[in-house]
C-alpha positions as CSV (number, residue, x, y, z in Angstrom):
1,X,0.0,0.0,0.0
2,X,1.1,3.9,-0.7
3,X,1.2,5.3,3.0
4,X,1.5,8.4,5.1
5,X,3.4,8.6,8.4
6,X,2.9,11.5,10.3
7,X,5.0,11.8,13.9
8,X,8.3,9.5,13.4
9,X,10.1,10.2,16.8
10,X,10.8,7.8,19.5
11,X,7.2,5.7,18.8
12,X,6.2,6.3,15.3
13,X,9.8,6.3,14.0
14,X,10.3,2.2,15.0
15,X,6.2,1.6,14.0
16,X,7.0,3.2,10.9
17,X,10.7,1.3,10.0
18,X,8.4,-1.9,10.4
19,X,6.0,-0.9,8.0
20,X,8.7,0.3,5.3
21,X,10.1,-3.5,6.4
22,X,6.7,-4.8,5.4
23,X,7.3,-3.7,1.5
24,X,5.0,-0.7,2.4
25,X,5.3,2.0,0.5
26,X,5.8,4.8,3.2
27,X,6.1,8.7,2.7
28,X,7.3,10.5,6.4
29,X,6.7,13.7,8.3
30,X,8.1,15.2,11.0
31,X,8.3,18.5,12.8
32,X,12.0,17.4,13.3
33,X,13.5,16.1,10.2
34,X,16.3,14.3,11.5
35,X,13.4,11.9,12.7
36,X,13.0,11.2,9.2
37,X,16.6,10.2,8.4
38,X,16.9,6.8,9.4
39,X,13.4,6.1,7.7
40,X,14.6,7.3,4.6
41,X,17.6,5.2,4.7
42,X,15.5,2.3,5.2
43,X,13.4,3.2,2.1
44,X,10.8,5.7,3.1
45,X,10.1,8.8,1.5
46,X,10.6,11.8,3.1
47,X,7.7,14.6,3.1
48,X,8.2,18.5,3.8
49,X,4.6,18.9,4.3
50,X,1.6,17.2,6.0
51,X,-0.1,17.0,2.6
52,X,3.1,15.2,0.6
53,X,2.7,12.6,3.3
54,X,-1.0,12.4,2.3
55,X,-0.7,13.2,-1.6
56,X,-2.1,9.5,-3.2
57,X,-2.1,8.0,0.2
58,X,-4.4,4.8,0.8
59,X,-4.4,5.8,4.7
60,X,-2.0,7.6,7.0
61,X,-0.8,6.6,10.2
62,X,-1.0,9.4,13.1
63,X,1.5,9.3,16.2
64,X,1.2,12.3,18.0
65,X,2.4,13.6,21.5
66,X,-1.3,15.2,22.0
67,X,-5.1,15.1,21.5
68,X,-4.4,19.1,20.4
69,X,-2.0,17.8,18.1
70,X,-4.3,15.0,16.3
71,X,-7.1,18.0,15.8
72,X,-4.4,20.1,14.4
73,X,-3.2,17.5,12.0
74,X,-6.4,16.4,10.8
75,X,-8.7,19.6,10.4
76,X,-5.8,22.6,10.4
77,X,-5.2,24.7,7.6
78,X,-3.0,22.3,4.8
79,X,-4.4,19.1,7.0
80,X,-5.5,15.5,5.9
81,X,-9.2,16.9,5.4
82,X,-8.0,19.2,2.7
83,X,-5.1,16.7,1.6
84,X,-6.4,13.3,1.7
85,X,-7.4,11.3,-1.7
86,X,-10.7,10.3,-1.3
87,X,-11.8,7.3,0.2
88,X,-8.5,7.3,2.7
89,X,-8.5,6.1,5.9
90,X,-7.3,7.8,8.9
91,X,-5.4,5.4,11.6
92,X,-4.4,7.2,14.9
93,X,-2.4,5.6,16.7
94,X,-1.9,8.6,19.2
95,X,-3.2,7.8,22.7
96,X,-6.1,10.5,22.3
97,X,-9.9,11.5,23.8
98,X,-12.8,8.7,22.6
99,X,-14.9,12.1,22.8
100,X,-11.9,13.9,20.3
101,X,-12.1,10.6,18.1
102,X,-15.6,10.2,17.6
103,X,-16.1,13.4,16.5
104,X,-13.2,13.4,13.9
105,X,-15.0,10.8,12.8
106,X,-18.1,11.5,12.4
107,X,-16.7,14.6,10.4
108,X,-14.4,12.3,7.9
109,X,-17.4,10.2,6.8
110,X,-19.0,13.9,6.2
111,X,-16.2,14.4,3.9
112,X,-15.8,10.8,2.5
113,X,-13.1,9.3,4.4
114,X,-12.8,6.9,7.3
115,X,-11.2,7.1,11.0
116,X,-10.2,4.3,12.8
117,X,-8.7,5.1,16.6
118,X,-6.0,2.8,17.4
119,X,-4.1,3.6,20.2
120,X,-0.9,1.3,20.9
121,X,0.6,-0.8,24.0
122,X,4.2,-1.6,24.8
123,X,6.7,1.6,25.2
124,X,9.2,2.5,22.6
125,X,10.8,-1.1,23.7
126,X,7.9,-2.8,22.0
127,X,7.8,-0.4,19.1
128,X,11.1,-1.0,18.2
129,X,10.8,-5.2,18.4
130,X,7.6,-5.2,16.8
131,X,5.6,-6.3,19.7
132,X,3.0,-3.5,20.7
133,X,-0.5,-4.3,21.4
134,X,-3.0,-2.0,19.2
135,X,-6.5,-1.7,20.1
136,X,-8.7,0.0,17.5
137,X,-12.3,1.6,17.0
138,X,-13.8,1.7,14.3
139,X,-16.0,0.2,11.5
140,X,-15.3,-3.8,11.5
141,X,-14.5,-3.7,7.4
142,X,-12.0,-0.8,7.5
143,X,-10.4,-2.5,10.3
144,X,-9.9,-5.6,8.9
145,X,-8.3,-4.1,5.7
146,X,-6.1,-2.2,7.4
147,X,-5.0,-4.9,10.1
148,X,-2.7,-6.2,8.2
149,X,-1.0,-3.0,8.4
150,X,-0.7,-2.6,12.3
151,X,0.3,-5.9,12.6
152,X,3.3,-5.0,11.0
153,X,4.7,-3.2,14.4
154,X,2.3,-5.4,16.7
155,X,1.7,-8.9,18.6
156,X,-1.4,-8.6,19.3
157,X,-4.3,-6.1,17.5
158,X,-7.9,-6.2,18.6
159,X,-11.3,-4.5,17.5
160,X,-12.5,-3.0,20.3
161,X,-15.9,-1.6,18.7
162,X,-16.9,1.6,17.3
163,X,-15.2,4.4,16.6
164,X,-13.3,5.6,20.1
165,X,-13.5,2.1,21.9
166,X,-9.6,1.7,21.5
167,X,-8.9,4.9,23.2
168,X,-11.1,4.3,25.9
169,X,-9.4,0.6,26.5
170,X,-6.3,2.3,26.4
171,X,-7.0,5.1,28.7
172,X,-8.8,2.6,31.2
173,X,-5.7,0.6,30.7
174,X,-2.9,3.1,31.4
175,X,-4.8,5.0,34.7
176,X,-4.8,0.9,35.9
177,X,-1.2,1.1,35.1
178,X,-0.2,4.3,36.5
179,X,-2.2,3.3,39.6
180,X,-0.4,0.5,40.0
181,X,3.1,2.0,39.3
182,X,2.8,4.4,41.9
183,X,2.0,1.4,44.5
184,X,4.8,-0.7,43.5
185,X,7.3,2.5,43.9
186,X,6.0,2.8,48.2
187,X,5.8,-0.6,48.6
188,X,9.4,-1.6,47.0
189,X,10.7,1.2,49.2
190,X,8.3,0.8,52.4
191,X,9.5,-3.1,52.9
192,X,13.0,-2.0,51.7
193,X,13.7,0.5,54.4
194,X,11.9,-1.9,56.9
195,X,14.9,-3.8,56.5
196,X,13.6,-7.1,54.1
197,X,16.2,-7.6,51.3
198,X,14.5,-6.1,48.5
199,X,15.3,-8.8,45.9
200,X,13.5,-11.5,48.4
201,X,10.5,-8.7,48.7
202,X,10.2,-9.1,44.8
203,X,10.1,-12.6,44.7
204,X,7.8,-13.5,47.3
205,X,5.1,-10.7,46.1
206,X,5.6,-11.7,42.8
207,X,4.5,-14.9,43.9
208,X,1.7,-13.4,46.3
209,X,-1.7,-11.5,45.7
210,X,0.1,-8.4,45.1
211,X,1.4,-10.1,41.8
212,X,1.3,-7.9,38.5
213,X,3.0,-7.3,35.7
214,X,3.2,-3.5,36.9
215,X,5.0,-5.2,39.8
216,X,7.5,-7.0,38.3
217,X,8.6,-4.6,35.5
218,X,8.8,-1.6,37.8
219,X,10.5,-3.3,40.6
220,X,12.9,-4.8,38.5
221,X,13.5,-1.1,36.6
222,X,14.2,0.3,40.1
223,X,16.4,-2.2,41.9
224,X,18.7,-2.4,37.9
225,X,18.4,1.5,38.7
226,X,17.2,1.5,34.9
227,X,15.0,4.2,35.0
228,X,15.8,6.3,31.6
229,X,12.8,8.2,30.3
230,X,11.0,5.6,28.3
231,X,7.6,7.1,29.3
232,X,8.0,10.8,30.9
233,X,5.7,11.8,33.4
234,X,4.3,14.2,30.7
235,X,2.8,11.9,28.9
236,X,1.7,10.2,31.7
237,X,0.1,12.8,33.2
238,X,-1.7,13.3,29.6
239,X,-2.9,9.7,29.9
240,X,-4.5,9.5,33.3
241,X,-6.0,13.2,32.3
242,X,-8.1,12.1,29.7
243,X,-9.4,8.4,31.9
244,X,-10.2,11.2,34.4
245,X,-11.6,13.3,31.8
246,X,-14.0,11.0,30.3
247,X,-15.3,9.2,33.9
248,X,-16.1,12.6,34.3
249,X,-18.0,13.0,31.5
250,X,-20.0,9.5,32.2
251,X,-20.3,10.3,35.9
252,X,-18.3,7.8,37.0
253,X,-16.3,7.8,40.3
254,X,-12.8,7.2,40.2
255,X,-11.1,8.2,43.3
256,X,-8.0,6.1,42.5
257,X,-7.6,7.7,39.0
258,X,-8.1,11.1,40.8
259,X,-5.5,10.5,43.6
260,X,-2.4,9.0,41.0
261,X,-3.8,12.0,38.8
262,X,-2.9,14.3,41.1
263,X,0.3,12.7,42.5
264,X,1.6,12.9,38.5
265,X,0.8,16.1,38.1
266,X,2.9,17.1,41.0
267,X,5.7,15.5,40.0
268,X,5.1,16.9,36.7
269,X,5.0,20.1,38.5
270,X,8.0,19.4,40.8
271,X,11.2,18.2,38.4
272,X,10.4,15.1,37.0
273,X,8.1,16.5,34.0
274,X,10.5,15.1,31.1
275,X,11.9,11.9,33.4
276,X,10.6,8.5,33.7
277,X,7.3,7.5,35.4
278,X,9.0,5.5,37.9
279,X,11.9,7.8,38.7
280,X,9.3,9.6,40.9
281,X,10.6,7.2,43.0
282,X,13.3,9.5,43.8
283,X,11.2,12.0,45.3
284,X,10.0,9.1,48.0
285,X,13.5,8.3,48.7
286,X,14.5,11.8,49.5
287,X,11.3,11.6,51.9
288,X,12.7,8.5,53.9
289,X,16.0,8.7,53.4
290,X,16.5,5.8,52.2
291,X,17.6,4.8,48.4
292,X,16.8,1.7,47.0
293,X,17.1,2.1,43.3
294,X,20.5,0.3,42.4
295,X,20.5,-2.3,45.4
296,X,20.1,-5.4,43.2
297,X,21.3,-4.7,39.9
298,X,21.4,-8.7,38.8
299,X,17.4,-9.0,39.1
């Protein structure tokens, strides 16, 4: 298929080298060219301009830092509304507002195109193995024409339903996540300080009710002291906004959500706006006096 690629930095840049891998044929855009580089070296084309990236396109791929940015991209002056060939397909995979997503929508069926939302799983890690989990909304036959595609970056790729049901599974997913990182941080460091080895604290609540995935990934991150800005706590703070956002919108409680909402935003606030999620744990450290990131480096 002739593609667009719009946003090839630290996520779209890997998704996008897979699909070029794929035999694709793949024009890229970037606010910062160098991004483009290494996708051109692989075979891409490189595009000055939103609309080259869209000029004869079959669909473009979106991977943005920002709702604001998607809305920009797709209805601004010299966007994919006044770019697009008819009959293209829009596939976002920026982690963006189901409210946002349905109403592009609804406007690119106005115009004669299709949206699919299809937010993606796994960190720049599983962007650049090709292991990301994508979960899309959108009509079922567009989907499964295009799945293919996402599949080229992606283990695992699920309809979700309508239009906006994959951001809403990823935003339910990621305030779950976030949640759950900020628990594992106290608790590594609570038992730590309390004087259990924290290698033997691993193990035995890996093996315990307080088993997760969350758990075992961030503990490990902390105790390697491996905590380089894979997800900052900008985007995070982004993420958990718009789960908080849209419960408040159906009238849902989510005091949880609310609380790590607010505990990200301060350390948004506070320093760690542009480091990892889980080197917050720094800030608790300084609190106790007591450091645990680095004290088992071989888990």
């Amino acid at each position: 298929m002739r593609l667009g690629f719009i946003g090839v930095g630290n996520m779209g840049g890997p998704m996008a080298g897979h699909v070029v891998a794929a035999g694709h044929d793949v024009g890229a855009y970037d606010l910062r060219s160098e991004s483009i580089a290494p996708l051109v070296a692989a075979g891409a084309r490189a595009c000055a301009t939103v609309g080259d990236a869209a000029a004869g396109a079959e669909a473009v791929l979106l991977s943005l830092p920002m709702p604001a940015d998607v809305e920009a991209i797709v209805i601004g002056a010299g966007g994919l509304f006044e770019t697009m060939q008819p009959g293209a397909v829009i596939l976002d995979l920026t982690t963006s507002s189901p409210t946002l997503s349905r109403r592009l929508a609804d406007e690119a069926t106005e115009r004669g195109f299709s949206f699919l939302d299809a937010p993606v799983s796994g960190g720049v890690g599983g962007a650049r193995k090709g292991t990301l989990a994508v979960m899309v909304g959108g009509p079922a036959e567009v989907f499964h024409t295009f799945e293919p595609i996402l599949g080229a970056f992606a283990a695992k790729v699920v309809h979700c339903g309508d239009v906006g049901a994959g951001n809403v599974v990823k935003v339910v997913n990621n305030m779950l996540a976030f949640s759950n990182m900020m628990a594992a941080t106290e608790a590594l460091l609570l038992g730590a300080k309390a004087g259990v080895d924290p290698k033997v604290l691993r193990e035995v609540v890996q093996a315990s009710s307080g088993a997760s995935f969350v758990w075992d990934s961030s503990t490990r991150a902390i105790l390697r002291d491996r905590l380089a800005p894979s997800f900052t706590n900008t985007l995070a703070s982004k993420d958990i906004g718009l789960a908080v956002d849209l419960a408040h919108e159906l009238s849902v409680p989510v005091p949880m959500g609310e609380h790590t909402q607010s505990l990200l935003n301060h350390y948004r606030e506070n320093g760690f706006a542009a480091e990892d999620v889980l080197a917050t744990v720094k800030a608790l450290e300084e609190q106790a006096d007591f450091v645990v990131r680095g004290s088992a480096p071989d888990v």
